[in-house]
C-alpha positions in Angstrom: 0.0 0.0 0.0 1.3 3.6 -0.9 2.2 5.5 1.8 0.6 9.5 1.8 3.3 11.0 0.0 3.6 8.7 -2.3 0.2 8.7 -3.9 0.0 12.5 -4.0 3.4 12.1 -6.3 1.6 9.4 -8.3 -1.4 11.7 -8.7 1.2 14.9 -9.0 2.6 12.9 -11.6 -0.4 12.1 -13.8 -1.9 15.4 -13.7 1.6 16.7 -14.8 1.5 14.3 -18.2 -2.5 14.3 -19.0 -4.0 17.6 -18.2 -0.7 19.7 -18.2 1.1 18.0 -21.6 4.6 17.4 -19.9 6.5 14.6 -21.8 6.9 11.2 -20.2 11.0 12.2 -19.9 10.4 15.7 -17.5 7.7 13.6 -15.3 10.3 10.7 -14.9 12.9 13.7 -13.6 10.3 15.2 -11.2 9.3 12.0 -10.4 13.1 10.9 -9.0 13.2 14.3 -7.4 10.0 14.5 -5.1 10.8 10.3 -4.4 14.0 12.2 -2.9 12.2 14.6 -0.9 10.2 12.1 0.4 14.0 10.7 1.9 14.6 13.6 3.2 11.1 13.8 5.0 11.9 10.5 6.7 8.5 9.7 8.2 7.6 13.2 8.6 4.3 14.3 6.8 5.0 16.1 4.0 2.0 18.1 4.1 3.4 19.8 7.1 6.5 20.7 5.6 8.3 24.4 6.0 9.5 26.7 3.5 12.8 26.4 5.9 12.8 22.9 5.6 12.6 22.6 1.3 14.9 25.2 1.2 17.4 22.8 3.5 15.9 20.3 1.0 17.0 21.8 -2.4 20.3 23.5 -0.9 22.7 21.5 1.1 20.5 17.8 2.2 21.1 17.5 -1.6 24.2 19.3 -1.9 25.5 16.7 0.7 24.7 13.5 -1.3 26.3 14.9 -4.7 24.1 17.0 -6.4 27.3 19.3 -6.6 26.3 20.9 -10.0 23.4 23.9 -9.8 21.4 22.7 -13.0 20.4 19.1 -11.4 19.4 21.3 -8.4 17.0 23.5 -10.5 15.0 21.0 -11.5 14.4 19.5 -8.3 13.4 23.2 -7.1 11.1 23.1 -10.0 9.6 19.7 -9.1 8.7 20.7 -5.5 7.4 24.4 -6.0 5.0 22.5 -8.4 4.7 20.0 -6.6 3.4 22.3 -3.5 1.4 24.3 -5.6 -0.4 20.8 -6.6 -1.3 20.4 -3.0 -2.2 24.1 -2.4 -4.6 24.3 -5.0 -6.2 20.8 -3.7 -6.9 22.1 -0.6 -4.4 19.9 0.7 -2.1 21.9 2.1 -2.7 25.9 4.1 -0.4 28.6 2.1 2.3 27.2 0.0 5.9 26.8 1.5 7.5 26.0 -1.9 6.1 29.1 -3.7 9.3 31.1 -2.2 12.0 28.6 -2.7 14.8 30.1 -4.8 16.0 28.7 -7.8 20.1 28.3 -7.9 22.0 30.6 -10.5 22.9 28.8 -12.7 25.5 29.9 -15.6 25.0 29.3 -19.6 27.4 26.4 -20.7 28.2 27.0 -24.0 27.4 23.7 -25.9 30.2 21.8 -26.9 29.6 21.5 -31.0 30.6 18.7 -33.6 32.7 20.2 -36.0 31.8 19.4 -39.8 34.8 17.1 -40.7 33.7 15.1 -37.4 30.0 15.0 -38.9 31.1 13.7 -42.4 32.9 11.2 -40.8 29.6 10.0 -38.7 28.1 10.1 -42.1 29.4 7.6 -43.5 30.0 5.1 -40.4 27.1 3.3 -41.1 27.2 -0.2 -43.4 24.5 0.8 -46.0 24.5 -2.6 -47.2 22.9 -3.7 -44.4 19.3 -2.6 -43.2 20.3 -1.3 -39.9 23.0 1.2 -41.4 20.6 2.4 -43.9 18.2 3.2 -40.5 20.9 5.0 -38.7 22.1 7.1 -41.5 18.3 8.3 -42.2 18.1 8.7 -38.4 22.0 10.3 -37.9 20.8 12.7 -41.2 17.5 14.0 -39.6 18.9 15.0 -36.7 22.2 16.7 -38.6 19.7 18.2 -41.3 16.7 19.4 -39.2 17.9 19.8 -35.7 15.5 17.6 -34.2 15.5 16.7 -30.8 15.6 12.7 -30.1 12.7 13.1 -28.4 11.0 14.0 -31.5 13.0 11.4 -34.0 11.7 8.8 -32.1 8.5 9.9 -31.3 7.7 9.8 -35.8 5.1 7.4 -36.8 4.9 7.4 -41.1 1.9 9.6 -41.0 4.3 12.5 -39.8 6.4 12.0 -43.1 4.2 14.1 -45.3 5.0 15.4 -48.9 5.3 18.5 -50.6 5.9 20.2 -53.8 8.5 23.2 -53.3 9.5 25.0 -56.8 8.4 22.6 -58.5 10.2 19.7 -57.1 8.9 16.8 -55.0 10.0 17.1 -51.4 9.4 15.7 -48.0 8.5 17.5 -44.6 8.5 16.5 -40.9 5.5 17.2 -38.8 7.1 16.4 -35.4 5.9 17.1 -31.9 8.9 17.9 -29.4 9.4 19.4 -26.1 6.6 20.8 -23.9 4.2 19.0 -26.8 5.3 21.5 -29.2 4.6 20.8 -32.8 6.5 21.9 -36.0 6.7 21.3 -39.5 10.1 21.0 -40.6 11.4 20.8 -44.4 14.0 18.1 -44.9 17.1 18.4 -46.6 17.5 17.2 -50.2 20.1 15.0 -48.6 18.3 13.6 -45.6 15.0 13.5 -48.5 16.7 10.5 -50.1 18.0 8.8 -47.3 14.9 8.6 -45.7 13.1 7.5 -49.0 15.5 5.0 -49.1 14.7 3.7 -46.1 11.0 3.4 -46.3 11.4 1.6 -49.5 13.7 -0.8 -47.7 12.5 -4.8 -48.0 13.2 -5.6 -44.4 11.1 -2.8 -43.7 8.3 -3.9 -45.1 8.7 -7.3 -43.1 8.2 -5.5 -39.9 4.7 -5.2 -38.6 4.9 -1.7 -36.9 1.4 -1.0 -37.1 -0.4 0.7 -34.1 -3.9 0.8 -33.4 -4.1 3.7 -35.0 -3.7 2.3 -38.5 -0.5 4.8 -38.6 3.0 2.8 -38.4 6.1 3.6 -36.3 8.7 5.3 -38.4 12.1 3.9 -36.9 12.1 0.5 -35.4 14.1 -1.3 -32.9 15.7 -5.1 -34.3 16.7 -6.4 -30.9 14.6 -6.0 -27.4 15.3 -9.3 -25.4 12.7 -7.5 -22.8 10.1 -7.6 -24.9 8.9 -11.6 -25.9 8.6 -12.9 -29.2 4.6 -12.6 -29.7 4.2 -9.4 -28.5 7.5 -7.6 -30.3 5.5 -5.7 -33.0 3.5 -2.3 -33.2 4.8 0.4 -30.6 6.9 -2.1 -29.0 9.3 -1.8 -32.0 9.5 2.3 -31.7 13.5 2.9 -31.2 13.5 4.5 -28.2 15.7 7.2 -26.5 18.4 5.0 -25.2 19.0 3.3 -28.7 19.8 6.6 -30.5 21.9 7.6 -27.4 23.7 4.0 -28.3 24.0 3.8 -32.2 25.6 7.0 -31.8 28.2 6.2 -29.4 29.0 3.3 -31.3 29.5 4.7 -34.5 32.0 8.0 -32.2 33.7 5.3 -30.7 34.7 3.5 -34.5 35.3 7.4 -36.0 37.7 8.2 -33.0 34.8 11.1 -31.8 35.3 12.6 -28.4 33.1 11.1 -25.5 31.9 14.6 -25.2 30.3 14.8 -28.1 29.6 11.6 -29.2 25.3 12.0 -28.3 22.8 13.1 -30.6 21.8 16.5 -28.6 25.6 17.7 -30.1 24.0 17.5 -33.7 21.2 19.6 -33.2 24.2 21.9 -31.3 26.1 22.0 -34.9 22.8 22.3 -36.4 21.8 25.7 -35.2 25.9 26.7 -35.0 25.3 26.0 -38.7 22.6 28.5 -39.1 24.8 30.9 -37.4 27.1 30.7 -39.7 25.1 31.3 -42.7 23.8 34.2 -40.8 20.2 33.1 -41.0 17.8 35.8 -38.8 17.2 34.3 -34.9 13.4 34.7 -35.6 14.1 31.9 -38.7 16.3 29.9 -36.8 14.0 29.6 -33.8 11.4 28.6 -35.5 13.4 26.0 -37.6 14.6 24.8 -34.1 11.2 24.6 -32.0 12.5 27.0 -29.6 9.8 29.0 -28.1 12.4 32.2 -27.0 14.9 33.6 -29.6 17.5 34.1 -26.7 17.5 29.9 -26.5 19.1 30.3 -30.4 21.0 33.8 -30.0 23.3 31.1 -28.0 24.7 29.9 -31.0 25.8 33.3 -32.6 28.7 32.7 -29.9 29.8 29.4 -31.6 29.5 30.9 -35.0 33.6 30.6 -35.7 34.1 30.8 -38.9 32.3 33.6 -39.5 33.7 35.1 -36.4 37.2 34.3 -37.8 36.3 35.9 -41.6 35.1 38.6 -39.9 38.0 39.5 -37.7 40.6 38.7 -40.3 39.2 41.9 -42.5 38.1 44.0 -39.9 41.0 44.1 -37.3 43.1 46.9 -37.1 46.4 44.6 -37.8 44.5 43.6 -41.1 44.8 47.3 -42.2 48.4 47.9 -41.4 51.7 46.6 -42.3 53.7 45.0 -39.6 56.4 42.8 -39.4 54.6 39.7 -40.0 53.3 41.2 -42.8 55.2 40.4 -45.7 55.5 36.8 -44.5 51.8 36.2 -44.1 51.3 37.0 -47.9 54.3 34.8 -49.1 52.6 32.0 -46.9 48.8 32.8 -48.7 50.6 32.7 -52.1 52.3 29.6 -51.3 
């Protein structure tokens, strides 16, 4: 039998993914966070909890059990303000002793980005003789060409492949639904176009019953799930999930020679948007082509724009209009 605290998280929880919208992924991380507040009550009830005592909660108690970094902090702040404000509008609890309890600062990391040369090289890691490679590259080229988040890769069925005629030419456009249940239409790249094509048509595709109840089928399908049995290994049970991206893509850094640190999807949709930085494309554009819902999420990648940093400074720098005593040899070196 649940104990109190642990139903209201259950029904917390439930209310957070039906009527608010929040993806499975966010309630699994306020889920872990209010299981450990509910450590740090002991037996206490937690309806009787003090601001004093969340604030102990989300400061040092996890500060002590290495929670070191501000950002894994933040969201269990999140989780129990919410949480709180749950039980206050319920009736369940007098005032609300979260509402008060501070988020830590936490400073912008700039995202470490996959250079192009390590991109080309993921490109082409895949076997494309085999089914699975011709999978992964369709997969590793929608998130390199569209920026999507995994969340929303794996989350395609077919239906959100839709076509599209764009001067004149036959194209194909993702309909995806992302974070906070966002969803976008996204052009795909002429590259990314044919892979994906490719992939649809494939025979050992068409072997695989990925139909849901829907009538709609899953888009990218798993091969191997020893957890699911035999008989019952079809429909959404074949959805690649999360965790399988994460995995192909590690594999594939670790045969290229990628650094750990970038060797996860998320650091595609980073080059993505550096990408569009580059070309100088507006922030309004290249928010909406990322999902972001606040152009200051996408002004981030202005600051990892190098190349055109570097073009930039080269002709504008006062050294660039001089002559100094490295002058003469830079222009041999150019010529040469």
């Amino acid at each position: 039998m649940k104990s109190s605290i642990e139903q209201h998280i259950a029904e917390f929880l439930e209310w957070k993914e039906i009527n608010r919208g929040r993806a499975p992924r966010t309630v699994q991380v306020y889920g872990l966070a209010l299981a450990r507040l509910g450590q740090f009550l002991g037996g206490q009830d937690h309806l009787t909890a003090t601001h004093d005592q969340l604030v102990l909660f989300t400061g040092k108690w996890l500060y002590d059990r290495g929670l070191r970094d501000p950002l894994s902090r933040k969201t269990h702040v999140s989780a129990v303000r919410e949480f709180y404000k749950w039980l206050a509008g319920r009736g369940l609890v007098r005032g609300n002793p979260a509402e008060h309890v501070a988020h830590p600062r936490v400073g912008r990391r700039l995202p470490r980005v996959m250079t192009l040369g390590h991109a080309e090289q993921l490109m082409w890691a895949p076997d494309y003789s085999t089914f699975e490679g011709v999978r992964d590259a369709a997969m590793i080229a929608l998130l390199m060409g569209c920026g999507l988040r995994v969340s929303g890769l794996t989350g395609l069925n077919e239906s959100n492949v839709q076509p599209a005629v764009v001067d004149g030419e036959q194209r194909l456009t993702l309909r995806t639904i992302e974070k906070g249940g966002k969803e976008r239409q996204i052009p795909i790249p002429t590259q990314a176009d044919l892979l994906l094509r490719v992939y649809l048509q494939h025979p050992a595709l068409a072997e695989i019953d990925r139909t849901l109840p829907s009538g709609d089928k899953v888009l990218f399908v798993s091969t191997k799930n020893r957890s699911v049995p035999a008989h019952e290994y079809h429909g959404e049970a074949r959805r690649l999930r999360r965790k399988g991206v994460l995995r192909m893509i590690q594999t594939y850094g670790r045969r290229i020679g990628l650094p750990q640190e970038i060797a996860h999807p998320h650091a595609l949709r980073h080059m993505f948007g550096t990408e569009l930085a580059e070309e100088d494309v507006p922030t309004i554009t290249a928010a909406n082509l990322m999902g972001h819902t606040d152009p200051k999420n996408t002004a981030i990648y202005q600051h990892l724009a190098m190349r055109k940093l570097t073009r930039t400074l080269d002709k504008a720098n006062p050294l660039a209009k001089m002559k100094t005593p490295v002058s003469d040899l830079l222009s041999s070196i150019k010529k040469g």
